[in-house]
C-alpha positions in Angstrom: 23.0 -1.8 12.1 23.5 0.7 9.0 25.2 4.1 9.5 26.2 7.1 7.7 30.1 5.3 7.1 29.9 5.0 3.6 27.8 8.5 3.1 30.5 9.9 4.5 33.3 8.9 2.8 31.9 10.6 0.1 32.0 14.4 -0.9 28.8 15.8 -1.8 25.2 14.6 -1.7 25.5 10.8 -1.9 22.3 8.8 -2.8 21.4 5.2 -1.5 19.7 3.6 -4.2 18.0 -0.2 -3.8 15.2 -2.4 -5.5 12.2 -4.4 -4.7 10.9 -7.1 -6.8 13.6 -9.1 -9.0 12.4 -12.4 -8.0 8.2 -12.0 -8.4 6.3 -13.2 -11.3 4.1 -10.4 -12.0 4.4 -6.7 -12.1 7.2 -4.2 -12.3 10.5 -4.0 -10.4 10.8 -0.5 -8.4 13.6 0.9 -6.8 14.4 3.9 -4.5 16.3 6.4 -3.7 17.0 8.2 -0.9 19.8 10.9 0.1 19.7 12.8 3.7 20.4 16.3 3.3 21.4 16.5 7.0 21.9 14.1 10.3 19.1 16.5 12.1 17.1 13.6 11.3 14.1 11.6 13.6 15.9 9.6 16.2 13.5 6.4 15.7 13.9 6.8 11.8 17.6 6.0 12.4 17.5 3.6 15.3 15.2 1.4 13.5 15.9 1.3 9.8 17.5 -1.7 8.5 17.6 -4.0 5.7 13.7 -3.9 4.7 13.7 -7.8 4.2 14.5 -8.0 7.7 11.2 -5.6 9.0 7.7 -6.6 9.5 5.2 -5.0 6.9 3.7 -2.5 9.8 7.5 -1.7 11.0 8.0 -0.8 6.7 4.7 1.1 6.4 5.4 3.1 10.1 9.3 3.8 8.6 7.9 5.0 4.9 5.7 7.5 6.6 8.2 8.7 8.6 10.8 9.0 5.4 7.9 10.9 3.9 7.5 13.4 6.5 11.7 13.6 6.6 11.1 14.9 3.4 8.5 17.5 3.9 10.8 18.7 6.7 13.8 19.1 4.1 16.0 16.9 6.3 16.0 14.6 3.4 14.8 13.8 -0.5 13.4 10.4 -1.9 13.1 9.4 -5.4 10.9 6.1 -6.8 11.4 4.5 -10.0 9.8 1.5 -11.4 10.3 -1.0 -14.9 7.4 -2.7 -15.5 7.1 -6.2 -16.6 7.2 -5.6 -20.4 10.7 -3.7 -19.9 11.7 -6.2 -17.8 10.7 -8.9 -20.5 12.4 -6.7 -23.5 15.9 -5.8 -21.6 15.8 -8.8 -19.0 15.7 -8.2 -15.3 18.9 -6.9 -14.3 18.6 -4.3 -16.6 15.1 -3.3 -15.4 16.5 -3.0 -12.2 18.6 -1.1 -13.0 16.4 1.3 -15.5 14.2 1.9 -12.6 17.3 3.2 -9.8 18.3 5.5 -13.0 14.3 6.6 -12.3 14.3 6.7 -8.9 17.7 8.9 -9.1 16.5 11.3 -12.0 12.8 11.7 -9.4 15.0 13.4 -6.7 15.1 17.2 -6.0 18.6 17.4 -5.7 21.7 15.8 -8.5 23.6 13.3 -6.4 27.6 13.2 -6.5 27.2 9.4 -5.6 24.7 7.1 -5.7 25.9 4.0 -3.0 23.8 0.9 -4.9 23.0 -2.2 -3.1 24.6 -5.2 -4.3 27.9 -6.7 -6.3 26.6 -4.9 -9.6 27.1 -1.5 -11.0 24.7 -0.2 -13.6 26.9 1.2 -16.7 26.2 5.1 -17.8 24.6 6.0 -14.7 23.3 9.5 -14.2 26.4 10.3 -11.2 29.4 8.8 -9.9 28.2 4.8 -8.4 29.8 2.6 -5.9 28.2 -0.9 -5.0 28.4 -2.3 -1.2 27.2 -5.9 -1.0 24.5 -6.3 1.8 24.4 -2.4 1.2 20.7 -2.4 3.3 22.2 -3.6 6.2 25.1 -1.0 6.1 24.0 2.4 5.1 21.2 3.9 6.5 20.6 5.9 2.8 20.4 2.4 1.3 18.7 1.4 4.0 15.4 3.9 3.6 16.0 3.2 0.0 15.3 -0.4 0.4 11.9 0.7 2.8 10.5 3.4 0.0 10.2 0.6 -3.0 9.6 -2.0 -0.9 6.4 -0.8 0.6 6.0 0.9 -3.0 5.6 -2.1 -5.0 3.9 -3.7 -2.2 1.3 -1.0 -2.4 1.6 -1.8 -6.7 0.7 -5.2 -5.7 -2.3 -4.7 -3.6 -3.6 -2.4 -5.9 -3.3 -4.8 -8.6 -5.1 -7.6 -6.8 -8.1 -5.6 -7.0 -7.6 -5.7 -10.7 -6.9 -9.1 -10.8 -8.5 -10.9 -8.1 -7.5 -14.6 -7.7 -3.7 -15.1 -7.6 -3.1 -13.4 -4.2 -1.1 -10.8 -5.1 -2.3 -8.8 -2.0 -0.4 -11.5 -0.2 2.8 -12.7 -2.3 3.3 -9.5 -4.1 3.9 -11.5 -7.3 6.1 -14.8 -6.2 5.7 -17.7 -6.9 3.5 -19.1 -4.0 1.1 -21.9 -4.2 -1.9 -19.6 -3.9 -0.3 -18.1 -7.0 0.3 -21.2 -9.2 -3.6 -21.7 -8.2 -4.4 -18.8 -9.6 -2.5 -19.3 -12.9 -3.9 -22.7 -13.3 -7.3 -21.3 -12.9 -7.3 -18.1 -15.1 -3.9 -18.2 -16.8 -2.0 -15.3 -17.2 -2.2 -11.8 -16.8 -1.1 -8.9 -18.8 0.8 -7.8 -16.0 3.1 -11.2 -16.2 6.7 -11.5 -16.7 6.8 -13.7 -19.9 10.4 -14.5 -19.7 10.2 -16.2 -16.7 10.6 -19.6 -16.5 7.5 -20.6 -15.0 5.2 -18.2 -17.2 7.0 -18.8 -20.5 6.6 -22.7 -19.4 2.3 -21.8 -18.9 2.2 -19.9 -22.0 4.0 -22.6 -24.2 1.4 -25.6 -22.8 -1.1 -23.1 -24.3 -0.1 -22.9 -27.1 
């Protein structure tokens, strides 16, 4: 279970930064940031917070909320960032990723003296000082909450955009690949909200051509 071991091997406010959304089709890539101000934080925030992967969509939603209210109680600060697709498409999606922590960083309250990033890659120029711990969401409990804010962020982006584009299940994949998905594409074809450099879109687009 994450803890505060690699916060506190830091000096200063230390930021846990994570993304959601490198592998979807469709929409942006968002990314969090969370740093606790103190350890007077809820019990059950702490206890059950974990990689966000690894949590059912009502245990996410119930653990966002919570990180909200954190925050309203100035036990913590959050910051979320996004890229969206045509970023992602001009600067490729490591990059984007990355574009959107810088976001998620610059949103918070408070300058960071280290941002802990999930991962084995370290974004260059960052706004602070950076460290990278693989599995990072499983570790720290400020990567950890990260990982929860844009996760049930862009799944939020993803519902909202089913309404928009109704057909391709996004309220359900949140952009991958799934057959319900492929359906759609087949049927309609693209949206604007596509990631043209992937594979299977740039494939669709040049049978269309």
């Amino acid at each position: 279970m994450p803890d505060f071991k690699f916060e506190d091997e830091c000096e200063g406010f230390v930021a846990g930064v994570d993304e959601a959304g490198r592998g979807p089709w469709v929409g942006p890539v968002a990314a969090g940031a969370v740093v606790f101000l103190n350890h007077n934080i809820n019990p059950y925030l702490l206890s059950h917070l974990n990689d966000s992967k690894k949590l059912t969509a009502k245990r996410r939603e119930e653990l966002f909320e919570i990180i909200k209210t954190e925050a309203e109680q100035g036990n913590l600060c959050y910051g979320i960032g996004e890229a969206s697709a045509r970023e992602i498409d001009e600067i490729n999606i490591l990059e984007a990723s990355f574009l959107a922590m810088r976001r998620a960083v610059e949103k918070l309250k408070i300058k960071p003296n280290m941002a802990l990033i999930d991962g084995n890659r370290l974004p260059k120029n960052f706004v602070c000082k950076t460290r990278c711990i693989i599995k990072g969401d499983a570790l720290s409990l400020s990567i950890s909450a990260a990982s929860v804010m844009a996760k049930v962020y862009r799944d939020r982006l993803m519902k909202d955009m089913a309404l928009k584009y109704p057909g391709y299940g996004f309220e359900n994949n949140a952009g991958y690949g799934t057959k319900e998905h492929i359906e759609g594409l087949k049927k309609y074809g693209i949206t604007p909200e596509h990631r043209k450099s992937y594979k299977p879109i740039k494939e669709i687009i040049s049978k269309n051509m």
